[in-house]
N, C-alpha and C positions, 0 to 999 in steps of 0.2 A: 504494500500500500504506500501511497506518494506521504510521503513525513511532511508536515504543515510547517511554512514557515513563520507565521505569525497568527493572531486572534485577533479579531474585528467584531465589533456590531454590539449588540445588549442584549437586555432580558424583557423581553416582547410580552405575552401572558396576557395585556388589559392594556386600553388607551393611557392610562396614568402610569401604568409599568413602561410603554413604552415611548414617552416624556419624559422619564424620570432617565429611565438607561440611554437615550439615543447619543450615539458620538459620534464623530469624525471619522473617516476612514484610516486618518491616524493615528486609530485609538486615543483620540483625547474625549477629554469631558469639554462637552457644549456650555458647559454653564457651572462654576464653583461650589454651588449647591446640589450639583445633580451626584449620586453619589455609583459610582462605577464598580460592579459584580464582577467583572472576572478580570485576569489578567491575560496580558499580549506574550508571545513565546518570549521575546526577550525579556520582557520583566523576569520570568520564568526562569529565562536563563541567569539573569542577575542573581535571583536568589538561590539559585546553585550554586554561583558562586559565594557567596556571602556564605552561604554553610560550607563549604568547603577550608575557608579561610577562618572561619570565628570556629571556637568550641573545642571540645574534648572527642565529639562525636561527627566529626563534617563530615565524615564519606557516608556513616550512613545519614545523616541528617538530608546530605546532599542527593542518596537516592531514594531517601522517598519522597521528594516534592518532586524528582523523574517522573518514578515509576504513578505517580499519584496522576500528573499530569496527559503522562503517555495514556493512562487506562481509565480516566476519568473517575476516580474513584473516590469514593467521601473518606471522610477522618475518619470513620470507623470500619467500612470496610480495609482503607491502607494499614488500621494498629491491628486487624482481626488476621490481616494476611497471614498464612503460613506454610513451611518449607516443601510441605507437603501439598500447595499447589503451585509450585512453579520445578516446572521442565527447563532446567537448565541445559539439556544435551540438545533438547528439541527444540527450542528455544517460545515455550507455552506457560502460557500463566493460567491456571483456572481463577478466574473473578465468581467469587459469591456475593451476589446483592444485598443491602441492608432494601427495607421497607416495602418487600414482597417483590423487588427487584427480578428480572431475569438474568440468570446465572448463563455463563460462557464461557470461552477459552480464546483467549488474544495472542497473537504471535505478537514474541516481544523483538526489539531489536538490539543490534550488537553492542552498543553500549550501555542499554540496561542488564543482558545478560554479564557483562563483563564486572560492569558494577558489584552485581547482585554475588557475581560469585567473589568478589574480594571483599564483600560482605561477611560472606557467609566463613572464609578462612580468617577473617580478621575479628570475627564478634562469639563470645561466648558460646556456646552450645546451648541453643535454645529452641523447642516448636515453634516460635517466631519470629517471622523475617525480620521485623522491627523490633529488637527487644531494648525494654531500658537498663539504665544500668546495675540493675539487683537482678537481673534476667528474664525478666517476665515481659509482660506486651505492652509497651507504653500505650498509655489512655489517650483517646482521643482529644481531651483537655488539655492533657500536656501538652499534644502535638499542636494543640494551637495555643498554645502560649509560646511555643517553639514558634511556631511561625511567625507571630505579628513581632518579636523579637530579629527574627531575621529579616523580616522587611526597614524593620528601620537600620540595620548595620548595612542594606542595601539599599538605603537612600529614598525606600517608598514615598511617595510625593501622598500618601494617601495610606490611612489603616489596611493590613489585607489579613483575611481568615481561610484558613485551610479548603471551603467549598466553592471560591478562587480560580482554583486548581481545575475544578471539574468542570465548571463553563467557560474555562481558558481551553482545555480537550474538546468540548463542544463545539464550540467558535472554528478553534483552528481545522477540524476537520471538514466543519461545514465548506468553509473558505477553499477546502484541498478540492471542492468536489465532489465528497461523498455524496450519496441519497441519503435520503432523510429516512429511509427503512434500514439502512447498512447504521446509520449514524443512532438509531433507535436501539439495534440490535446490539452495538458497543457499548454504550451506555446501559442499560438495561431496565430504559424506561418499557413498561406494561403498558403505557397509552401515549399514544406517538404523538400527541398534543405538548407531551414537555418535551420532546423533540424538537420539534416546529421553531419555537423559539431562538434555536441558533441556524436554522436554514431562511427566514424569514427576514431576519436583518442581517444576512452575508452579504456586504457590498458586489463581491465577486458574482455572484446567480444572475448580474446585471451585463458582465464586461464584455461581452459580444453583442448586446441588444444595437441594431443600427450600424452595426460595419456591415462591410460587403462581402 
């Protein structure tokens, strides 16, 4: 599948939703007060780096706002992760969904596997991928106090929370082209109406209308 170079657009849902989120093809905010749900790949990439560089824990800190972003996945499915669904030979994640979600299996790419595996030789022996440091599965709380911490050592012009992540994966795939049934299916939305949301406002669905 074509790897997304950036996120565009908002969170559509109601006329007031989609006032509140609409931005620039630049990804900026229209207006100081409007307050912006997900992030663009580079931001993404910024706070890779930022965990990478701060902390006790950067590589894995730093792969799971990756693997979070690659697979769309909320704070609690990324801390519920564990070893036993990811194919490291094969290079497959099995995704279980929180919230009666539809469950999958993602082919990952070369840098998350490679991550994942100097993870997994460099971190404690534990049944999960993300464990904290007494061994157990960091809480989804922690992971966002993790986070809005690393957005400010990475310069966030704006608070950011771990579900970010998931309509930054949204966004970017929309924008790659997918269908909004393939993009349903990655996700594991049950009703393809909170899909819509990121194929609705993809600047990109436009960029052939009127050439020849």
């Amino acid at each position: 599948m074509a790897r997304p170079e950036g996120v565009l657009g908002g969170r559509p849902g109601n006329a007031r939703a989609r006032r509140r989120f609409t931005v620039d093809q630049a990804g900026g905010d229209l207006g100081a007060a409007r307050t912006r749900r997900y992030l663009t790949g580079r931001e993404v990439e910024k706070l890779i780096e930022a965990a990478r560089k701060h902390g006790r824990y950067g590589h894995r800190d730093a792969t799971m706002i990756l693997i979070a972003y690659r697979h769309g996945l909320r704070a609690s499915e990324l801390c519920d992760l564990q070893w036993h669904q990811v194919e490291l030979n094969a290079g497959r994640l099995h995704v279980r969904r929180a919230k009666r979600g539809t469950p999958s299996v993602h082919p990952m790419q070369g840098d998350e596997i490679r991550a994942l595996r100097r993870l997994q030789r460099e971190q404690e022996a534990s049944p999960h991928v993300f464990a904290s440091e007494r061994g157990g599965p960091m809480s989804a709380k922690s992971f966002g106090t993790l986070f809005a911490r690393l957005g400010e050592r990475a310069g966030m012009a704006f608070p950011i929370f771990p579900h970010m992540l998931r309509h930054a994966c949204g966004y970017a795939l929309a924008n790659a082209g997918h269908d909004t049934r393939a993009l349903q299916a990655w996700l594991g939305h049950r009703n393809i109406q909170h899909t819509v949301r990121y194929t609705e406002l993809a600047p990109d669905r436009f960029r052939n209308f009127w050439r020849d």
